[in-house]
Residue, then its C-alpha position, 0 to 999 in steps of 0.5 A: x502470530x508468528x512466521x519465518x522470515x523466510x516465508x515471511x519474505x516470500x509472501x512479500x515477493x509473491x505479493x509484488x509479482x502478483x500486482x505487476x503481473x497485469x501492468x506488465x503482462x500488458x506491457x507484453x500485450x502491447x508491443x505484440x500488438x504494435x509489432x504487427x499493427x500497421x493502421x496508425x490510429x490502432x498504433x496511437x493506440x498501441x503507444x498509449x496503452x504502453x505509456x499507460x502500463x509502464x506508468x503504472x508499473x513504475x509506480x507500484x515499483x515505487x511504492x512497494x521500493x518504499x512500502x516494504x524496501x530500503x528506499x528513502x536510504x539507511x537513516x532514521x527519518x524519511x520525506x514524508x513527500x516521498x509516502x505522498x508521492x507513492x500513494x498517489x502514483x498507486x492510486x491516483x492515475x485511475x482516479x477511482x480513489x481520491x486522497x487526502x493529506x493530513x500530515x504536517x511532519x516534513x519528515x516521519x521516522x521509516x518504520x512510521x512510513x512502512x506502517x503508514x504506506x501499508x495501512x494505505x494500501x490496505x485500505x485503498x485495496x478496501x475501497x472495492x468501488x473507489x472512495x476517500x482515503x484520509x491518512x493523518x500522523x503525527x511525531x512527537x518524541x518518537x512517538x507516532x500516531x497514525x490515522x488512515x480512513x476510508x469511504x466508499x460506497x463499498x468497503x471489504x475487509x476480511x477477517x484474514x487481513x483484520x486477523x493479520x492487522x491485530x495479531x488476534x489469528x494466529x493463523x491469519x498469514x497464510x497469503x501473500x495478499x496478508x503480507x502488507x498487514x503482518x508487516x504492520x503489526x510487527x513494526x507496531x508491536x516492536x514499537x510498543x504499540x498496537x493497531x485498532x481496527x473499526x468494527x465490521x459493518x461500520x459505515x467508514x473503515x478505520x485503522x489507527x496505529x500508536x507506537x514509538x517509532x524513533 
């Protein structure tokens, strides 16, 4: 499975638009409204909605800085805070996926907390209904082993995003959508490492990740 950086790139950005498009189209909608809106309850109304959807696209902001960026600055290790934060800010403000932190590393090497992140996202992006999302990792030497788990009354993962995490289908990027498990395979593989994904038609999904990162 192989892509250009390039085109690779360009999945990445056409990925980031396509999840801002409705907080910030929404952004629009609003201050459209407020301006020619005069009843102030509908404008209490207005202003909510706006505070909602700049909140939110500050936190996809945030986690896609992390997820696919250079945030966390140019050193080996990031706060592994910094991963937590950006998940909950992605899924915790509707409530619909509810988090659980099994890390104790204060710190985790950058290419651990790409994989991390991605892998988060993907299966939060899994959970159609909502549900619990676990993510656990652990560094030892350089070494990182990462656990993400979700469950949920539905879970959806299809056969492009699983041939994209595993590197089985080499024809498996070729949506934007698919980016986030490229770049999950890619740094696994150039750690020496690959990822395990649960079987289909399993009650919980599963993705573990072991490889050196450091």
């Amino acid at each position: 499975m192989t892509i250009s950086p390039v085109d690779f790139a360009s999945l990445l950005c056409s990925r980031l638009c396509h999840d801002l498009l409705s907080p910030v189209g929404a952004l629009n909608n609003g201050l459209e409204l407020l301006a020619d809106e005069h009843d102030p309850e509908m404008r209490q109304r207005c202003l909510e909605l706006l505070n909602e959807s700049a909140r939110a696209s500050a936190n996809k902001l945030k986690f896609f800085r992390l997820a696919f960026g250079a945030a966390g600055g140019f050193g080996e290790m990031v706060d592994s805070r910094e991963a937590r934060a950006a998940i909950e800010g992605l899924f915790g403000d509707n409530h619909r996926v509810k988090l659980g932190w099994l890390i104790e590393d204060s710190t985790l090497p950058k290419p651990a907390i790409k994989v991390l992140l991605n892998l988060a996202l993907i299966a939060g992006d899994a959970l159609i209904r909502g549900g619990q999302l676990d993510v656990g990792a652990e560094s030892v030497g350089g070494a990182v082993e990462i656990v993400v788990r979700a469950d949920g009354p539905r879970i959806v993962l299809d056969q492009e995003m699983r041939g994209a995490l595993t590197g089985t289908n080499p024809e498996a990027v070729i949506t934007p959508r698919a980016a986030a498990a490229y770049l999950v395979n890619a740094l696994v593989k150039e750690g020496g490492g690959q990822v395990q994904v649960s079987e289909p038609g399993e009650p919980v999904l599963l993705f573990g990740a072991s490889f050196q990162a450091g």
